[in-house]
C-alpha positions as CSV (number, residue, x, y, z in Angstrom):
1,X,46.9,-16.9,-11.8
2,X,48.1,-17.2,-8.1
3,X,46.2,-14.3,-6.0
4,X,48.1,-11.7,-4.5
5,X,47.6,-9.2,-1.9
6,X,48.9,-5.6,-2.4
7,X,49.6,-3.9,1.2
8,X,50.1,-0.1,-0.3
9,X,50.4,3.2,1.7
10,X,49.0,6.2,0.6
11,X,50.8,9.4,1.2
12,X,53.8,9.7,-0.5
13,X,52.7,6.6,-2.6
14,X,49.4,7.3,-3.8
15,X,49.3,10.8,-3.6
16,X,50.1,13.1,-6.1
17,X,51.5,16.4,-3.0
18,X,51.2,17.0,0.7
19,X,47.7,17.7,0.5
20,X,46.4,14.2,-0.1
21,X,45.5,14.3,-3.7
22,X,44.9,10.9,-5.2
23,X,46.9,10.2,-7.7
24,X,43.8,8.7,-10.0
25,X,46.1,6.8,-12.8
26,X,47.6,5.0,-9.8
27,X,44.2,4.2,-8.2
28,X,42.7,3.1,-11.1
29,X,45.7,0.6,-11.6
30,X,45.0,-0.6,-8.0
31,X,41.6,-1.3,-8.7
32,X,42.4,-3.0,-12.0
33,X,44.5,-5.6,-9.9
34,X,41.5,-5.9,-7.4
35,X,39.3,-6.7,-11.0
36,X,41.8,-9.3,-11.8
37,X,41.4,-11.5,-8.7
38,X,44.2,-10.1,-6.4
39,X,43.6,-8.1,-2.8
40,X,44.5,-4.3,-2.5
41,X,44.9,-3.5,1.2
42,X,45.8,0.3,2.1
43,X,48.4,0.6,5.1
44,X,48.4,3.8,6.0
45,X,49.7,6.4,9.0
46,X,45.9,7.9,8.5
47,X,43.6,6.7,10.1
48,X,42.4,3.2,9.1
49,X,38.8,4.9,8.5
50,X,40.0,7.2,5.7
51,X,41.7,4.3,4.3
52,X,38.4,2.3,4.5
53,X,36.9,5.1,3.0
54,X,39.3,5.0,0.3
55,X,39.0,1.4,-0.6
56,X,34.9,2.2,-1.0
57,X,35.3,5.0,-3.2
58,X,38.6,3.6,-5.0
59,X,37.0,0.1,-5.7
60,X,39.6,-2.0,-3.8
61,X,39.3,-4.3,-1.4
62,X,37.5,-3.0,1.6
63,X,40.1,-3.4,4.5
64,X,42.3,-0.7,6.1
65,X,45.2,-0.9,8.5
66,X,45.9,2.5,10.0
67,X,47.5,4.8,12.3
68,X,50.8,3.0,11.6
69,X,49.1,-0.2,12.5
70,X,47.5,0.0,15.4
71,X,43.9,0.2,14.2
72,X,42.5,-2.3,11.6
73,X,39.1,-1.3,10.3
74,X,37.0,-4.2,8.5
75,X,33.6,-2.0,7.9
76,X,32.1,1.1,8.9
77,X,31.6,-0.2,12.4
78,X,33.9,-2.6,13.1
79,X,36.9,-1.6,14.2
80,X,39.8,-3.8,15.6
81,X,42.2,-1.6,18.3
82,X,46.0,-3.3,18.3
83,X,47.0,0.2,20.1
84,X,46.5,2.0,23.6
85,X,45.7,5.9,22.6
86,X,46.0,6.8,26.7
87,X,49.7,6.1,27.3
88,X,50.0,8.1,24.2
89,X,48.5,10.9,25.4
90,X,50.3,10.5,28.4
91,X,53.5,11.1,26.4
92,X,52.5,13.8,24.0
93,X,51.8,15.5,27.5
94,X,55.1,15.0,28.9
95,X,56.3,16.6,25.6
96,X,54.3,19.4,26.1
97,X,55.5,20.2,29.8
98,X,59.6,19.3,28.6
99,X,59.5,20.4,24.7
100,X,58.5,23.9,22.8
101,X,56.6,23.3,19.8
102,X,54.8,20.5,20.3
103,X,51.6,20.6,18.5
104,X,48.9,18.0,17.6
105,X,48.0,17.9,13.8
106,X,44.8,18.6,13.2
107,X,43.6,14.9,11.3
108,X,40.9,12.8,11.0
109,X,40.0,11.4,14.8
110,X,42.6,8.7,15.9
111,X,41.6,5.5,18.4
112,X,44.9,4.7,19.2
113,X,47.5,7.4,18.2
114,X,48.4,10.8,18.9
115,X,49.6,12.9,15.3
116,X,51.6,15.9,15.8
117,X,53.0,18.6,13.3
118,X,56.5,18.0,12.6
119,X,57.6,21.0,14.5
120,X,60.4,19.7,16.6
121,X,63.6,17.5,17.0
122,X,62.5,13.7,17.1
123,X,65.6,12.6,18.7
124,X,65.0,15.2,20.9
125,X,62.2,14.3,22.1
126,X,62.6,10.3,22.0
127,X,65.0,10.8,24.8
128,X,62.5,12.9,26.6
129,X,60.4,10.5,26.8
130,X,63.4,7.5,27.8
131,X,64.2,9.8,30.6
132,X,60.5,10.0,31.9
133,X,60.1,5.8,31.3
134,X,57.7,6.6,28.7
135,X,57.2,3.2,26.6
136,X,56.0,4.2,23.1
137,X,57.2,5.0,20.2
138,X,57.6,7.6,17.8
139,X,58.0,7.9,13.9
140,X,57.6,9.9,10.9
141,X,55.8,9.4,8.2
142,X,57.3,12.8,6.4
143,X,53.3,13.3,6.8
144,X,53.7,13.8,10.5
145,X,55.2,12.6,13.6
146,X,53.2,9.6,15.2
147,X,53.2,8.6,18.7
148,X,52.0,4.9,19.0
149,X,52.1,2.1,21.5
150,X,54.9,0.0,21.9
151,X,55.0,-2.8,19.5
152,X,52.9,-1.3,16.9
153,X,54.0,-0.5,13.4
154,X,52.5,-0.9,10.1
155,X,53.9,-4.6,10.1
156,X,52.6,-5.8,13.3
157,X,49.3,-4.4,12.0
158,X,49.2,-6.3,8.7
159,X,50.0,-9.2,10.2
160,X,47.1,-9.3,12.1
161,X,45.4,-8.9,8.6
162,X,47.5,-11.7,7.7
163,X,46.3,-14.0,10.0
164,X,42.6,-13.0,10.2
165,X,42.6,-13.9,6.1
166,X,45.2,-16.8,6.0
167,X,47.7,-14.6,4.1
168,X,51.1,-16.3,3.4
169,X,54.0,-13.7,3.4
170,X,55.0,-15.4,-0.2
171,X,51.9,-14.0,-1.3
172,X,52.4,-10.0,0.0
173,X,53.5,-7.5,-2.3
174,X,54.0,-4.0,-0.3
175,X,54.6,-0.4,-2.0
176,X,55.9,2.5,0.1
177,X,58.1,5.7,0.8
178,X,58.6,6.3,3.8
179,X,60.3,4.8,7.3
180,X,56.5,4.3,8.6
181,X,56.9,1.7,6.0
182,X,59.9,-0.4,6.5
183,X,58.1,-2.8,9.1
184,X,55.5,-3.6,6.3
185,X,58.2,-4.5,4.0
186,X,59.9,-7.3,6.5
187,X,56.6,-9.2,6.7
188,X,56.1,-9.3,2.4
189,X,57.7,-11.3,0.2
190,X,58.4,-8.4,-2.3
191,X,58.6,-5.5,-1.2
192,X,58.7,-1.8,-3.3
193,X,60.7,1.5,-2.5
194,X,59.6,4.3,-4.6
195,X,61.6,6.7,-5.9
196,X,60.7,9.6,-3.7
197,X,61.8,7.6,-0.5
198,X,65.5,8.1,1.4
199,X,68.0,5.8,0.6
200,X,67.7,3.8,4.1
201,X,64.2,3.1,3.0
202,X,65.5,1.8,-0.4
203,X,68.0,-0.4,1.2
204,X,65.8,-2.6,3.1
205,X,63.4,-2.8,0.3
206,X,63.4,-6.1,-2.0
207,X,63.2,-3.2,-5.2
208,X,63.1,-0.3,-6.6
209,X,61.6,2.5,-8.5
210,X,62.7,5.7,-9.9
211,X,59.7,7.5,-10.3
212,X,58.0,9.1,-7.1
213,X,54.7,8.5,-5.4
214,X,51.6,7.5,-8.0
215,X,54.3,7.4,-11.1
216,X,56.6,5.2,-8.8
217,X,53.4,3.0,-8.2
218,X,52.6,2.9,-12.3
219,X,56.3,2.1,-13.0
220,X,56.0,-0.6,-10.1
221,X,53.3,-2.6,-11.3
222,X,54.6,-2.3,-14.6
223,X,57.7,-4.2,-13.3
224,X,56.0,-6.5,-11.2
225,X,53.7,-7.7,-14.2
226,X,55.4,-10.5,-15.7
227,X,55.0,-11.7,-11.2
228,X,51.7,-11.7,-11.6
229,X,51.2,-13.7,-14.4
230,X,52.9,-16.7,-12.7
231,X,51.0,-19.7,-11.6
């Protein structure tokens, strides 16, 4: 059996609503990949300690990319920061002062993003921020509306897990729903847009599901078995 690494985000994907709830069938399908030899890696627009949290208690493999890729966490203290969270808050300020409704979502603490609710027009406020020379970017995750350096996405992010664990893209099976996502699907080989995501997300994915979030991740694997049994 040729190893393969599973680079999966979790709301929308593993969740069964907009609360969080883990969608346990799906989990425990990760962790029967993670049994059979193959890597499970959460990539997430949480923060990359909730998703290392998740891979302790969910039995998969303890690594975590998060806030859309601009912090990697490897244990409990060891944190690697691809993101700058000051000109961040430099531009959620600057939204404040030009935009109403601008409000920070209350999350788990961030190191290199700012999170807001998704209270306001994000083309809007993208050219705010042109206007004012503001270089970062902003995305939505249908979870919330991220503000992160420029440069970092969830792709840039796993390929620094890539590199650090001499990951070939051939290799790189990634499950997702949202936009947050699409960057993580140009640096796998295979790549899976569940049935709950738009159909731009679809389109740049290399298949799809019908089912949404944790059922679109059963019906996934499901397809993606006789894969796995390859040499």
């Amino acid at each position: 059996m040729k190893k393969r690494t599973f680079a999966v985000d979790i709301d929308g994907t593993i969740t069964e609503n907009g609360g969080g709830r883990i969608h346990l069938d799906a989990l425990e399908s990760l962790r029967r990949l993670v049994n059979m030899g193959h890597d499970v890696i959460f990539v997430t627009g949480r923060s990359s300690v909730e998703g290392f949290l998740l891979s302790v208690f969910g039995g998969t493999t303890k690594v975590a990319v998060g806030e859309n890729g601009g912090c990697i966490t490897l244990d409990s203290n060891d944190h690697i920061l691809l993101g700058n969270i000051t000109e961040c808050k430099n531009a959620l300020e600057i939204l404040k002062n030009n935009m109403e409704n601008v409000e920070e979502k209350y999350v788990f603490p961030r190191m290199t993003e700012v999170v807001l609710q998704r209270t306001f027009d994000l083309n809007h406020a993208r050219k705010i921020l042109l206007e004012h020379n503001t270089d970062v970017v902003l995305s939505d995750s249908q979870y919330a509306f991220h503000i992160n350096s420029p440069g970092i996405d969830k792709g840039t992010g796993f390929t620094e897990i890539m590199k650090r664990f001499s990951i070939s893209r051939d290799d790189v099976i990634a499950i997702g729903d949202s936009a947050t996502d699409v960057p993580l699907f140009k640096v796998a080989k295979t790549s899976v847009a569940l049935g709950n995501a738009t159909d731009d997300v679809k389109s740049e994915a290399s298949m799809t599901v019908s089912a949404h979030a944790g059922d679109g991740v059963l019906e996934a694997l499901d397809k993606l078995a006789p894969k796995l049994s390859e040499l």
